[in-house]
N, C-alpha and C positions, 0 to 999 in steps of 0.2 A: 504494500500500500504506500509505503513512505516513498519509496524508488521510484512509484508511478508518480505521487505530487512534485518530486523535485522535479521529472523527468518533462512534466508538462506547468512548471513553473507555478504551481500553486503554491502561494503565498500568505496565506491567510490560517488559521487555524482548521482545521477541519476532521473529522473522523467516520469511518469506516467499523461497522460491526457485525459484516461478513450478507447480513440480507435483511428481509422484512422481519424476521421477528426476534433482533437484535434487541438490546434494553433502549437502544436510542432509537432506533427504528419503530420501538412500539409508543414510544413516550410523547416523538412526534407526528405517528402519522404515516410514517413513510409508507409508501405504495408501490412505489416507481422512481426508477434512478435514471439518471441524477438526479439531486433534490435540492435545494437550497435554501436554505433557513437563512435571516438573520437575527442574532439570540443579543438581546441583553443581559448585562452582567447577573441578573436573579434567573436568566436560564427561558424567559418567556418570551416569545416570537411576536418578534417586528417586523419580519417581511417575508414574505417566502415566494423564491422563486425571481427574488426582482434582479431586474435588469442591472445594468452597470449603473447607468445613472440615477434610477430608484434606488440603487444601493449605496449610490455616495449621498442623495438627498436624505434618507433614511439613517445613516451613521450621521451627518451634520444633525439632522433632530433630534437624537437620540444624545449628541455629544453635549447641547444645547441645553438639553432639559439637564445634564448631570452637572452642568454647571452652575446652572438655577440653582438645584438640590443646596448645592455648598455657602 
């Protein structure tokens, strides 16, 4: 799994729990792969499936409110 992410430049966190009825696979959902969550830091989904640019507006809001927070 790790060899495949370096290999195709994935850069972000991500993980792999072999199929659908994986702990993370059942906790989110998963159906169908690829899948793509975005998680905030308490683990609850912010986006799923977004695009590049719904994924950079998406962390800018997310960064925004944790700022707020402080």
């Amino acid at each position: 799994y790790r060899a495949g992410c370096e290999r195709d430049g994935v850069v972000w966190r991500s993980a792999w729990d072999g199929d659908t009825n994986g702990p993370l696979t059942t906790l989110y959902r998963v159906r169908r792969f690829p899948a793509a969550f975005l998680l905030d830091g308490e683990g609850r989904i912010r986006a799923m499936k977004p695009s590049a640019v719904a994924l950079s507006r998406e962390v800018d809001r997310v960064l925004a409110e944790l700022k707020a927070d402080d």
